[in-house]
Backbone as a ProteinNet text record, in pm:
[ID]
protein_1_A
[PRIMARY]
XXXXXXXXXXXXXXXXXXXXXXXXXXXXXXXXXXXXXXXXXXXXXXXXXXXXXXXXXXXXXXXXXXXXXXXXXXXXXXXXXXXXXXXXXXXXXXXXXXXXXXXXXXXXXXXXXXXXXXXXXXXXXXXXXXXXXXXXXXXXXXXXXXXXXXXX
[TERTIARY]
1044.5	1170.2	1244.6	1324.9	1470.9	1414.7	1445.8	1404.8	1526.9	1543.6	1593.3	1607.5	1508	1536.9	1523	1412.5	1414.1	1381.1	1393.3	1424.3	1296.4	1208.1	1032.4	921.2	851.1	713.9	616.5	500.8	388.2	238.9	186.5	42	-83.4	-169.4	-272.5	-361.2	-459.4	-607.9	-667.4	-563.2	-644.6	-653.7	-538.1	-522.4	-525	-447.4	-401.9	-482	-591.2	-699.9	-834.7	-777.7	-846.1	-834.9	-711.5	-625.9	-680.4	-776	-903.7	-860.4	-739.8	-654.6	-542.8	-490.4	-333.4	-266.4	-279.2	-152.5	-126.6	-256.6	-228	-137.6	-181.3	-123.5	7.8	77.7	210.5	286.1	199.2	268.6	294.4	208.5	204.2	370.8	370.7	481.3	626.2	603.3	707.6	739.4	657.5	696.5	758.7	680.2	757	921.4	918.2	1043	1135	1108.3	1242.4	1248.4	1123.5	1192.4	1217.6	1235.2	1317.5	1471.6	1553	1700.7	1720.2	1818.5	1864.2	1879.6	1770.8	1761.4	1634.4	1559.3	1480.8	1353.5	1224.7	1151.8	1008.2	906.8	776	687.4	604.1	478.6	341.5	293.7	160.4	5.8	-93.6	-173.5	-270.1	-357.8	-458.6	-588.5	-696	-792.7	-763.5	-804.8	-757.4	-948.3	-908.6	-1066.2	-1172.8	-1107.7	-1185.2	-1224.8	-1168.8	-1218.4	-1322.3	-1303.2	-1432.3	-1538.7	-1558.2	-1626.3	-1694	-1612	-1655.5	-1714.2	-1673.2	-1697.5	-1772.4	-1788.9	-1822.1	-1978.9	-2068.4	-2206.7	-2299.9	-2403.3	-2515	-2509.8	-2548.2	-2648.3	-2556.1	-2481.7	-2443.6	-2489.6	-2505	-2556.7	-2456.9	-2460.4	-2402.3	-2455.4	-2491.6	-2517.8	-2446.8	-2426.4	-2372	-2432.7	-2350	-2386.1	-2329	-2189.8	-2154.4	-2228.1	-2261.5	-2312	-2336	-2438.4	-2545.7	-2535.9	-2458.9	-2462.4	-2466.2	-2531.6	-2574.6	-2482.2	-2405.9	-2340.3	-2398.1	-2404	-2479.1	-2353.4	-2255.9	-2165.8	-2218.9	-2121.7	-2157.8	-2046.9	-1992.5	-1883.7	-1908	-1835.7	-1878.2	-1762.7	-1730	-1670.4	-1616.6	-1713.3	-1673.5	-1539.5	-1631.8	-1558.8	-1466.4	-1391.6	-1326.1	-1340.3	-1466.5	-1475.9	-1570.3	-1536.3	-1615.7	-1683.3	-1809.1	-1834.3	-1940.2	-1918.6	-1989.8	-2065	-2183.9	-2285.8	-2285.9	-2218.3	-2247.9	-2321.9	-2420	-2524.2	-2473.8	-2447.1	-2404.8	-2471.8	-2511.1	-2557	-2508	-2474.7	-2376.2	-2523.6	-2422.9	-2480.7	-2414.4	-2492.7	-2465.9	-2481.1	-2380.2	-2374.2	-2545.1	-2589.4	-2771.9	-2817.2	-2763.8	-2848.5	-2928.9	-2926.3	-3009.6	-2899.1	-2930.2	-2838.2	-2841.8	-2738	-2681	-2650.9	-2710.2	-2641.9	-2547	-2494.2	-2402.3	-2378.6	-2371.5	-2379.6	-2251.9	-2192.7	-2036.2	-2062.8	-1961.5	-1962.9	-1805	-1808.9	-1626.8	-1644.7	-1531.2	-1494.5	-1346.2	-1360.8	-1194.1	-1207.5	-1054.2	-1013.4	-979.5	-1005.5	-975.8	-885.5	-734.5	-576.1	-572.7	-526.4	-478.9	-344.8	-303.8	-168.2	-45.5	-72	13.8	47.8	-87.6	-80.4	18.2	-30.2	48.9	232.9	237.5	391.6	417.6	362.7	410.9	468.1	339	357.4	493.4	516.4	608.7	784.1	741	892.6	915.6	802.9	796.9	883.8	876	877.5	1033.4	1061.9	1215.5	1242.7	1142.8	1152.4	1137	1246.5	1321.3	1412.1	1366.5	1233.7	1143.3	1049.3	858.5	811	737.5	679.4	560.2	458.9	347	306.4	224.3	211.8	90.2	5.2	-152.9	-129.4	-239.7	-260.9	-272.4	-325.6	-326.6	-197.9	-98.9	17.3	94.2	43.7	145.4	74.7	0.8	-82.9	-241.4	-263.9	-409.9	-527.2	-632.5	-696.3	-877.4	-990.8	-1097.2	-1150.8	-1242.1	-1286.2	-1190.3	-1087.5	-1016.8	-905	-878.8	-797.8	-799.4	-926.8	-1000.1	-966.5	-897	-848.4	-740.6	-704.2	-661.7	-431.3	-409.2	-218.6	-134	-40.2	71.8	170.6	231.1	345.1	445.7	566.8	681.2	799.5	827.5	886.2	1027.8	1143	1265.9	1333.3	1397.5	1414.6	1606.2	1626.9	1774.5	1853.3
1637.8	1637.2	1506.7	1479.3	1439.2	1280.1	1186.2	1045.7	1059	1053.5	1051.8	1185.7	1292.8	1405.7	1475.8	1386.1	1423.5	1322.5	1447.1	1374.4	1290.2	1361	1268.4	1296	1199.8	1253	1176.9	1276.8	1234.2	1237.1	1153.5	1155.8	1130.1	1253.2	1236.3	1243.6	1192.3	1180.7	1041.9	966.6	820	874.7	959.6	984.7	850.9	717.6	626.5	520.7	555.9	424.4	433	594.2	606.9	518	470.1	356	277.9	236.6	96.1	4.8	-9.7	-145.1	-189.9	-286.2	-382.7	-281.1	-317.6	-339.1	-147.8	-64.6	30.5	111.7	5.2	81.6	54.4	-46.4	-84	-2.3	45.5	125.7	313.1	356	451.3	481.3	316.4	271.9	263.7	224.8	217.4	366.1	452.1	589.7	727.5	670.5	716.9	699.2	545.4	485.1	559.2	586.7	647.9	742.8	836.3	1007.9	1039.7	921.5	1012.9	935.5	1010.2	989.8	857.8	835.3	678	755.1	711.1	744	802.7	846.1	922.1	813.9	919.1	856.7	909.8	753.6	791.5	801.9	852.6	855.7	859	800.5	828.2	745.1	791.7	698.3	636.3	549.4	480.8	411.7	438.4	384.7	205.2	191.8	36	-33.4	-155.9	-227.3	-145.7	-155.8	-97.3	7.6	128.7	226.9	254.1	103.9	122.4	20	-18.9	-121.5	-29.5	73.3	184.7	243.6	377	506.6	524.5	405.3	425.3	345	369.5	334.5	446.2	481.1	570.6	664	806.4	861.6	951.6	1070.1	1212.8	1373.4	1463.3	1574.5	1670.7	1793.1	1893.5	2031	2141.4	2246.5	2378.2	2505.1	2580.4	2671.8	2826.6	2900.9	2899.3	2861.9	2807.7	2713.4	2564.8	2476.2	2381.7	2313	2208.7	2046.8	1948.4	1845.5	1706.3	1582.9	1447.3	1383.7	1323.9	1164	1035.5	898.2	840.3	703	647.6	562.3	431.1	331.8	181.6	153.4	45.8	-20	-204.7	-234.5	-340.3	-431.9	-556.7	-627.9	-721.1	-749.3	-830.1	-813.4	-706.1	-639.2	-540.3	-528	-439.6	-301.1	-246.1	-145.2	-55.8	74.4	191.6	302	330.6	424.1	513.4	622.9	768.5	854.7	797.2	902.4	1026.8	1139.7	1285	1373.4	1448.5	1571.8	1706.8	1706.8	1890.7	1998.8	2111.5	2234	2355.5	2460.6	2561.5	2653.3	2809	2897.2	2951.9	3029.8	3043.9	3170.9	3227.1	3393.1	3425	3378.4	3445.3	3427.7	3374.5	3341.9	3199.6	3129	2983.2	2908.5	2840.6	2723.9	2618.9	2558.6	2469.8	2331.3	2193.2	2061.9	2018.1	1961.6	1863	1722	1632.1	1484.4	1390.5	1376.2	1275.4	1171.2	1025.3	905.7	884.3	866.2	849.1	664	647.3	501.1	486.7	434.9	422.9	216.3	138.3	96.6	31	-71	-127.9	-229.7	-157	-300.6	-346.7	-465.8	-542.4	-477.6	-466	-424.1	-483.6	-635.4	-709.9	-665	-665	-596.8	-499	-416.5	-272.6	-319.7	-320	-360.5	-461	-518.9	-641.1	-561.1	-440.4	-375.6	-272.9	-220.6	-121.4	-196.9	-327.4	-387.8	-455.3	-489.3	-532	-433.9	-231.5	-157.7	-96	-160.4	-139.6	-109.8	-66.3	2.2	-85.7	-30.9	-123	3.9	-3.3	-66.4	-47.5	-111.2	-15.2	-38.4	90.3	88.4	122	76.2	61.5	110.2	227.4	303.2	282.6	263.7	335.7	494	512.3	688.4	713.7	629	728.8	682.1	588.7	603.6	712.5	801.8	910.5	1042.2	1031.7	1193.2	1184.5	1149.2	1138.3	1141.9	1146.8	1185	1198.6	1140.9	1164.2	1036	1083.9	988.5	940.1	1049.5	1060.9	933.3	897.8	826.5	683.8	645.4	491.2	414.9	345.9	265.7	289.6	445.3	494	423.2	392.6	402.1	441.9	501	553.9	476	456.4	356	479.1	447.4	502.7	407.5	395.3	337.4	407.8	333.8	442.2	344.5	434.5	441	372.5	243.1	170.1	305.3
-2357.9	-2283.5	-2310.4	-2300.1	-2324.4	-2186.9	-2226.7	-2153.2	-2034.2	-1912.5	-1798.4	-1732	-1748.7	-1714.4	-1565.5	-1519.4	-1410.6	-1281.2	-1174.2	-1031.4	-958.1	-1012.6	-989.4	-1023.8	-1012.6	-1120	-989.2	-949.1	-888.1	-899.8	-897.6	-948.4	-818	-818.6	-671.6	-666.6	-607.3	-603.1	-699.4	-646.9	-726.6	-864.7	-899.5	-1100.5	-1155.2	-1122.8	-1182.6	-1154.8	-1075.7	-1072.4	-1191.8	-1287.9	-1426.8	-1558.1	-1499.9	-1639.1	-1586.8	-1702.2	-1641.3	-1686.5	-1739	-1794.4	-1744.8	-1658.2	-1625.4	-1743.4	-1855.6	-1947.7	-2005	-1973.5	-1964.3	-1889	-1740.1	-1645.4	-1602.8	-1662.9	-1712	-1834.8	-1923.1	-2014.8	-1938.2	-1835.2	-1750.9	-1709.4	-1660	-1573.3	-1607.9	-1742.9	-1851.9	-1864.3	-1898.7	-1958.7	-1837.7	-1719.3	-1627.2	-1586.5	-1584.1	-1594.8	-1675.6	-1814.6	-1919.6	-1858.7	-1810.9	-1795.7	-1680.6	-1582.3	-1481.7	-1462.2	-1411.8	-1358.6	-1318.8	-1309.5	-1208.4	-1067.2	-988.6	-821	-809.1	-1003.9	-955.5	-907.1	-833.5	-751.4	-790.4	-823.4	-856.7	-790.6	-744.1	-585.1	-627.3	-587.1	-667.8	-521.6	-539.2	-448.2	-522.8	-525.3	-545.8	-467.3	-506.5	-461.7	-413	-312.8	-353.5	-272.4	-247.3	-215	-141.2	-11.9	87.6	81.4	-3.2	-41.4	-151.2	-216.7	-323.9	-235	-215.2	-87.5	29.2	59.9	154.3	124.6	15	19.5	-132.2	-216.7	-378.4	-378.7	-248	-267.5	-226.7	-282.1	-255.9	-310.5	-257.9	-343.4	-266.3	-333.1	-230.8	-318.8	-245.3	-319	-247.5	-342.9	-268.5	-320.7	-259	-303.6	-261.3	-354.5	-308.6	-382.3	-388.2	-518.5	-645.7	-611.5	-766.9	-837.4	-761.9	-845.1	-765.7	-804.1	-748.3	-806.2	-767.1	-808	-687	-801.6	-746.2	-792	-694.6	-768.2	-707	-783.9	-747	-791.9	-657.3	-639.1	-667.7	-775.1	-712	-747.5	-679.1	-694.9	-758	-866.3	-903.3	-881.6	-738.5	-702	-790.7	-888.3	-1001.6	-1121.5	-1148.2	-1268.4	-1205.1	-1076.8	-1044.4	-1055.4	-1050.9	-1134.7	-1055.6	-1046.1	-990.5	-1058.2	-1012.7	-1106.8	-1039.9	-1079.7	-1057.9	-1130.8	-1102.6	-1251.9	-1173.3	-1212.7	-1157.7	-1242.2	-1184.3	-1283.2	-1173.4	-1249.7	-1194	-1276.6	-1194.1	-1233.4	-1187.5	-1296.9	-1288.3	-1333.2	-1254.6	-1347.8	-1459.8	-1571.4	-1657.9	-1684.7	-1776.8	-1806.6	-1816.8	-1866.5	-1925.3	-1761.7	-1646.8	-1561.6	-1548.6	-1629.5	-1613.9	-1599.4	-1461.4	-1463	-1614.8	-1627.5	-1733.9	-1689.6	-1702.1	-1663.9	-1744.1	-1646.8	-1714	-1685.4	-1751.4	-1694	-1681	-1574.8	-1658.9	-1550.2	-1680.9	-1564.2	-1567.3	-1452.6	-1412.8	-1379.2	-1387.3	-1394.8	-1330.7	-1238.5	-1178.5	-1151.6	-1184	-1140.3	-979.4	-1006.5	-799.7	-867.8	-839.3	-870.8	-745.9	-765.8	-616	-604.5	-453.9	-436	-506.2	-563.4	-641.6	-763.9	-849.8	-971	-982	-878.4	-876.8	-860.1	-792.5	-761	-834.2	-917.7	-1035.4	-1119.2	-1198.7	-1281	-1300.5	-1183.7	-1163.8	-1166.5	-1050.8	-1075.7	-1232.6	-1304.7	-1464.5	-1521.5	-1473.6	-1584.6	-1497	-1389	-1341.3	-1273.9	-1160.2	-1029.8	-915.2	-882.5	-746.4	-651.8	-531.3	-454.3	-500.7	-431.2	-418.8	-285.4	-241.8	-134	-112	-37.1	-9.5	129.3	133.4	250	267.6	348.1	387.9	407.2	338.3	351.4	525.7	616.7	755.2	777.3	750.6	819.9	761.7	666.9	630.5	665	733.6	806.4	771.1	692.7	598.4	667.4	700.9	741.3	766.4	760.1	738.3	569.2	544.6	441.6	324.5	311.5	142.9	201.3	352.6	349.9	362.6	352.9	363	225.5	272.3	165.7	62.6	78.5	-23.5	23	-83.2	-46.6	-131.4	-113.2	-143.9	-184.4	-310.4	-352.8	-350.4	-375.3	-370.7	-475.9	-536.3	-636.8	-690.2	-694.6	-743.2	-832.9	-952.8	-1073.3	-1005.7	-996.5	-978.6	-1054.4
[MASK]
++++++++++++++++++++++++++++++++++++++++++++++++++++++++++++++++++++++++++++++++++++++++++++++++++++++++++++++++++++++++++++++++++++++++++++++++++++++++

């Protein structure tokens, strides 16, 4: 599509705490920037400390009949960095369950970063919400916030 096309672009579930790099997550910022409108408006939430500090330690399981999996949280304060070894088990057409193993890795930006990055790539205002001040609710909303950012 055509660079200023539209009215907003939103990204959810801590999508953008996957860009495990500043300078990535400035180029995110940049590319959003060209394709939307002048007025248009970017929203997006992110994991931030307390939520990796909280909710990204131990051991959780879950079972059902679709599929049976362990994730096993640590959060590394140092290196900013979160991570999730998950083994999941599905069934499979023949009948034998099948594993699968993935490690996820998310990002912990300081609220600065974030709003550095965004006013760097042209967006003015920016706003910074906590997830329970916008309805949120139960575990998903610990730590988690909402920027709001618009395209001058």
């Amino acid at each position: 599509r055509p660079p200023g096309e539209f009215d907003s672009a939103v990204s959810t579930f801590d999508s953008l705490n996957h860009v495990l790099e500043l300078p990535e997550l400035e180029s995110v910022f940049a590319s959003a920037f060209r394709a939307l409108r002048p007025g248009g408006l970017l929203a997006f939430d992110l994991n931030m400390r307390e939520a990796f500090e909280t909710l990204w330690h131990g051991t959780f399981a879950s079972v059902d009949d679709q599929a049976a999996g362990i994730t096993v949280g640590s959060f590394d304060p140092a290196a900013n960095l979160g991570r999730a070894e998950v083994t999941l088990f599905r069934p499979a057409e023949d009948g034998c369950w099948r594993r699968s193993d993935v490690r996820v890795l998310e990002r912990c930006y300081a609220r600065d970063e974030v709003t550095g990055a965004l006013a760097g790539a042209g967006f003015c205002p920016i706003e910074a919400r906590e997830a329970w001040e916008l309805g949120m609710r139960g575990d998903v909303a610990i730590g988690r916030q909402w920027f709001f950012a618009r395209k001058p």
